[in-house]
N, CA and C of each residue as an Amber inpcrd file, in Angstrom:
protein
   228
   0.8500000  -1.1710000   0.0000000   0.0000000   0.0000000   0.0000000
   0.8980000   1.2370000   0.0000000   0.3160000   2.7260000  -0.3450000
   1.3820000   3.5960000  -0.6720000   0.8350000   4.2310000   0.3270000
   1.1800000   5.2430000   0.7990000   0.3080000   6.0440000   1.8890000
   0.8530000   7.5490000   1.8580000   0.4040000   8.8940000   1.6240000
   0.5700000  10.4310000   1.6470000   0.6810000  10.7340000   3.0700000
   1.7070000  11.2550000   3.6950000   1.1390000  11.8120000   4.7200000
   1.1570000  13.0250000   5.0710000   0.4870000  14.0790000   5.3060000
   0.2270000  15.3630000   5.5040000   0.4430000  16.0700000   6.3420000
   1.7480000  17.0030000   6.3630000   2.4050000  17.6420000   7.6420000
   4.0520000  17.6580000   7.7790000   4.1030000  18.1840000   8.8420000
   5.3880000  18.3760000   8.8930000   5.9540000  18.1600000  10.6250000
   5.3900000  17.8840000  11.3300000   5.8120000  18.0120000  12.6520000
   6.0430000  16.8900000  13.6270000   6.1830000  16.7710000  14.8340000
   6.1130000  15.1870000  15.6350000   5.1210000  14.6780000  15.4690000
   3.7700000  15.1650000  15.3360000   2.4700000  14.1210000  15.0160000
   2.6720000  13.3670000  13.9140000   3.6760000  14.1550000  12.8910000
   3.4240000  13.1870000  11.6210000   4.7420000  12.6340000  11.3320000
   5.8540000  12.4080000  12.2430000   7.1110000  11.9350000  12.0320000
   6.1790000  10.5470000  13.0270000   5.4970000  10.1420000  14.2530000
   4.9420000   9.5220000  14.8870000   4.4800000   8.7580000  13.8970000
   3.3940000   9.3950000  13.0210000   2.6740000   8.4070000  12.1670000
   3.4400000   7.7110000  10.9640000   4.3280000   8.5360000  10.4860000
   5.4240000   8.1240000   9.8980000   6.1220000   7.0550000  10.3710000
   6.9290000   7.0890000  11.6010000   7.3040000   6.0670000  11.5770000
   6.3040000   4.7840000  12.2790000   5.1050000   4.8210000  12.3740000
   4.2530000   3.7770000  12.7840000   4.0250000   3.0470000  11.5670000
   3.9210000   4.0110000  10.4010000   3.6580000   3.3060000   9.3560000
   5.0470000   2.2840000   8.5310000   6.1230000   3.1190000   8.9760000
   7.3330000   1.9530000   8.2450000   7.3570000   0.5760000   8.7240000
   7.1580000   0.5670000  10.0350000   7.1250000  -0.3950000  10.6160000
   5.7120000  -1.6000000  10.4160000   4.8300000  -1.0120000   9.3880000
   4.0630000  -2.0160000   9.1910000   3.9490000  -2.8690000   7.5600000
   3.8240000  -3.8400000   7.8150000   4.1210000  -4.9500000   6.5970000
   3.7910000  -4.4110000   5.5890000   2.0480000  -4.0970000   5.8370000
   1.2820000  -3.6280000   4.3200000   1.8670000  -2.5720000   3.9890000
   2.4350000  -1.6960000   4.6870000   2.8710000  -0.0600000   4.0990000
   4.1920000  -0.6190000   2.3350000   3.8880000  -0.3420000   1.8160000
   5.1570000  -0.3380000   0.6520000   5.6850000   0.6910000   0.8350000
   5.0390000   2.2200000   0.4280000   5.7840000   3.2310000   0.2560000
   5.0960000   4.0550000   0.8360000   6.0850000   5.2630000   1.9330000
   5.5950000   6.0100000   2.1810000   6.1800000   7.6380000   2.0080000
   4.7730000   8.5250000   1.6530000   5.3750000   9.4990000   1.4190000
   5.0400000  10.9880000   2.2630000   5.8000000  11.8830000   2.0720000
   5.3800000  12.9590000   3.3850000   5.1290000  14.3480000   2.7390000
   4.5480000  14.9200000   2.7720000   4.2320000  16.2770000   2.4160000
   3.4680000  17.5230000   3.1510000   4.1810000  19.0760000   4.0040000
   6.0600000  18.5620000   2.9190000   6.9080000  18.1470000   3.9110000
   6.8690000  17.5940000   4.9020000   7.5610000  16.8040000   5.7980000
   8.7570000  17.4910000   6.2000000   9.8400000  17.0830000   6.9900000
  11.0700000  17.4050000   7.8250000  12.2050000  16.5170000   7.4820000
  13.2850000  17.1690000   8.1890000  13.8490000  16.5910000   7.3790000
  14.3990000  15.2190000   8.1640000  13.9420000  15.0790000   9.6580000
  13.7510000  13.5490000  10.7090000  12.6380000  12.6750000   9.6190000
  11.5050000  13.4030000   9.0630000  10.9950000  12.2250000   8.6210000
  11.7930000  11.9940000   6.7750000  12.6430000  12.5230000   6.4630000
  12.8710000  12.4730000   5.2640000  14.0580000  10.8890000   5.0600000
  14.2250000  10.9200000   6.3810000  15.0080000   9.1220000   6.4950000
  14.4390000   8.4520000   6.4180000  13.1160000   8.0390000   6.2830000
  11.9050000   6.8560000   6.2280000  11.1470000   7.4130000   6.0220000
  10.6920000   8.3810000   4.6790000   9.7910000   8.6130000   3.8870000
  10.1380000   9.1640000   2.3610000   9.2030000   9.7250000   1.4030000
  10.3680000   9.9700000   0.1670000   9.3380000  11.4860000   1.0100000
   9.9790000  12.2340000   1.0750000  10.0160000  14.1080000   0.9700000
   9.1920000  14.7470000   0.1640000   8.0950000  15.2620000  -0.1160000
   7.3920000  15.6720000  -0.9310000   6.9770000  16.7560000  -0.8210000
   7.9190000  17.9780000  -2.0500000   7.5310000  19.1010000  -1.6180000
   6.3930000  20.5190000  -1.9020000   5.6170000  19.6350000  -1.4920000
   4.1240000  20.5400000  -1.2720000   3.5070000  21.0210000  -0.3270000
   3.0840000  21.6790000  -0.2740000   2.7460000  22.4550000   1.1430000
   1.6530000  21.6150000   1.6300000   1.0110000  21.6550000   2.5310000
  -0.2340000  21.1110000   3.5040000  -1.3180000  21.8290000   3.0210000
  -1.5620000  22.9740000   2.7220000  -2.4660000  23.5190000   2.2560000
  -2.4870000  23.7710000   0.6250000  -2.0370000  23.2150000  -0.0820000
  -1.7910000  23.1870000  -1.7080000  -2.7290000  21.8580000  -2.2770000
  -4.0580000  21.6100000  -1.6950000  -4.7210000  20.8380000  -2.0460000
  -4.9790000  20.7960000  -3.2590000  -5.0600000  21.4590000  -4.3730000
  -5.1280000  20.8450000  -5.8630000  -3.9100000  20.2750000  -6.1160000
  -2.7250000  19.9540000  -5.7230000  -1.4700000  19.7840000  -6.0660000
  -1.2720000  18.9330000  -5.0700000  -1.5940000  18.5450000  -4.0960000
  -1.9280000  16.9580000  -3.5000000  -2.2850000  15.9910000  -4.0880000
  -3.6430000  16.4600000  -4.2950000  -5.0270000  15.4590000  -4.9840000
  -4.0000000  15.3640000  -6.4750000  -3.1780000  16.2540000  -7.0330000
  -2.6940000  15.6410000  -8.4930000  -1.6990000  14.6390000  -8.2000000
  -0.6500000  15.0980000  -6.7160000   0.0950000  13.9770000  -6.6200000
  -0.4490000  12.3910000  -6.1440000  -1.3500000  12.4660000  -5.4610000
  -2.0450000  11.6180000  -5.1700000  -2.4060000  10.2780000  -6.3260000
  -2.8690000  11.4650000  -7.5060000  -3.1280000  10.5380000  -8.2710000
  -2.7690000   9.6730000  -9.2890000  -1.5270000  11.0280000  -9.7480000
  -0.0950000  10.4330000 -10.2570000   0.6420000   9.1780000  -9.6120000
   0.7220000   9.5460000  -8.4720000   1.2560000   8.4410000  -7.8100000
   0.3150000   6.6430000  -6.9150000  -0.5210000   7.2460000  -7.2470000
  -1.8340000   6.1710000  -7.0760000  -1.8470000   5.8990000  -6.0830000
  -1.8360000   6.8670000  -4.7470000  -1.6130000   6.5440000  -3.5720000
  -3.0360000   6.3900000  -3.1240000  -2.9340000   4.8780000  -2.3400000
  -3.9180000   4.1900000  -1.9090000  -5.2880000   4.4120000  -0.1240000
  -3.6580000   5.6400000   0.3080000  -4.5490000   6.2570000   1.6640000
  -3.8120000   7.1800000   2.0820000  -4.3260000   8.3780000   2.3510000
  -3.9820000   9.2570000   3.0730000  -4.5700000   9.8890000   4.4690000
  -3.1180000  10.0010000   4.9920000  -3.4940000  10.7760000   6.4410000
  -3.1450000  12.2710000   6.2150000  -3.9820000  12.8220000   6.9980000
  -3.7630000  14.1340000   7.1700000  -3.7500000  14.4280000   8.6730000
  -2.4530000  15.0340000   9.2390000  -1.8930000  15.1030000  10.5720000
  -1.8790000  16.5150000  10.8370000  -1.9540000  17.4730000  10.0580000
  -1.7720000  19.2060000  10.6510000  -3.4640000  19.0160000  10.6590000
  -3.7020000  20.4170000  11.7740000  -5.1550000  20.6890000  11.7200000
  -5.8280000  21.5070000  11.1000000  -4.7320000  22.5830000  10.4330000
  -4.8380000  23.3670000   9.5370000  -5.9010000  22.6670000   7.7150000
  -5.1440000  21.7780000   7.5520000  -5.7530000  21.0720000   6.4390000
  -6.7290000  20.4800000   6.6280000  -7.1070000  19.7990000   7.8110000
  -8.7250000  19.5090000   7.9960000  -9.4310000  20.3030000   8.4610000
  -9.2850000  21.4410000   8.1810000 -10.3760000  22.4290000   8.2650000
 -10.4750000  22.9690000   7.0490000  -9.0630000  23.4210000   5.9920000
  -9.3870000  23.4920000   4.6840000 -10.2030000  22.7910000   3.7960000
């Protein structure tokens, strides 16, 4: 499974690395992440709030689930 994850801070270096550590994860990616999570994730540099340019990477990349970890973006 591929997984987006949304943010940049300890909530999402946490979920980050919860997710390496699990079997199903294949690939995971961070946006636009830090550079602690850029050792066990690929770096993706888009902002948290650049939602048309998510949803394109998203789909380019056929990513199968996304988290969103800032609170900023679930309110956008």
């Amino acid at each position: 499974m591929k997984v987006l994850v949304v943010g940049s801070g300890g909530r999402e270096h946490a979920i980050v690395d919860a997710l390496f550590r699990s079997p199903s994860v294949d690939k995971i990616y961070c946006a636009p992440g830090n550079a602690g999570i850029a050792g066990i994730a690929e770096w993706v540099a888009i902002g948290a709030m650049e939602f048309e340019k998510l949803v394109a990477f998203a789909k380019e990349n056929e990513i199968d689930f996304t988290i969103i970890g800032m609170d900023d973006p679930l309110v956008g």
